[in-house]
C-alpha positions as CSV (number, residue, x, y, z in Angstrom):
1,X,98.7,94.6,77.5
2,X,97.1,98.1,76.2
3,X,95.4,98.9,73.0
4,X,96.8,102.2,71.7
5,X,94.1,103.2,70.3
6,X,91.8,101.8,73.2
7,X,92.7,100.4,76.3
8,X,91.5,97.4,78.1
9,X,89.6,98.6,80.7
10,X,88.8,95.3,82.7
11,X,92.6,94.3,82.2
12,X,93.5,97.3,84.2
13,X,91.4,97.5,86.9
14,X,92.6,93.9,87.4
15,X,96.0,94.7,87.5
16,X,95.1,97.7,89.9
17,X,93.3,95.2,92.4
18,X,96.1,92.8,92.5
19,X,98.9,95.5,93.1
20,X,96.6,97.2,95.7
21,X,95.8,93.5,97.3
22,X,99.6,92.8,97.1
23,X,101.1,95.9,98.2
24,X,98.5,97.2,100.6
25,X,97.4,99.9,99.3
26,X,94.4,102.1,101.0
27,X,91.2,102.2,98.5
28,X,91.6,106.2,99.5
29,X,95.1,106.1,97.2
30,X,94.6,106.4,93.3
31,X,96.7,104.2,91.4
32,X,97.8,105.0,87.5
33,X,98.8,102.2,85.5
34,X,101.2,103.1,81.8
35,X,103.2,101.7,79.7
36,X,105.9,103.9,77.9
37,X,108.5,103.4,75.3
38,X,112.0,102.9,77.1
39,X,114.8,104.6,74.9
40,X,117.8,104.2,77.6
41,X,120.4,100.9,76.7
42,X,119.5,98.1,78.2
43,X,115.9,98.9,78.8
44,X,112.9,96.8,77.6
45,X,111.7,98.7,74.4
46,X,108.0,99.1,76.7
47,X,108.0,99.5,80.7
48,X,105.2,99.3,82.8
49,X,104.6,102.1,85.3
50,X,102.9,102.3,88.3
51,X,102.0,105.2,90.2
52,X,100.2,105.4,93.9
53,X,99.0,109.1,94.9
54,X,97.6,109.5,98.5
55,X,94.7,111.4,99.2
56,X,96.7,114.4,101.1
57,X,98.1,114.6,97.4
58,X,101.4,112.6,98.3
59,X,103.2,110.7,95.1
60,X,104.2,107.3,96.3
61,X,106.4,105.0,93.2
């Protein structure tokens, strides 16, 4: 899904507009979209994370 080196920006403002359409998120929340290398057993070597943050500053996973 991501480019190292450069990532896709229409690809993740997609994916940002369906989880806000799905989940119901306000367009006053800013959502962060990464993907990380999972080291723990049983993990999938890369995980997707996705990060909501209110605009009072609150973290919502």
């Amino acid at each position: 899904m991501f480019n190292k080196k450069k990532p896709n920006v229409e690809m993740i403002r997609s994916l940002k507009k369906i989880f806000s359409e799905k989940k119901q998120i306000p367009d006053t929340s800013l959502l962060s979209i990464a993907e990380l290398s999972c080291h723990e057993p049983n993990c999938p070597p890369i995980e997707t994370i996705i990060t909501e943050r209110t605009i009072d500053g609150k973290l919502n996973n």
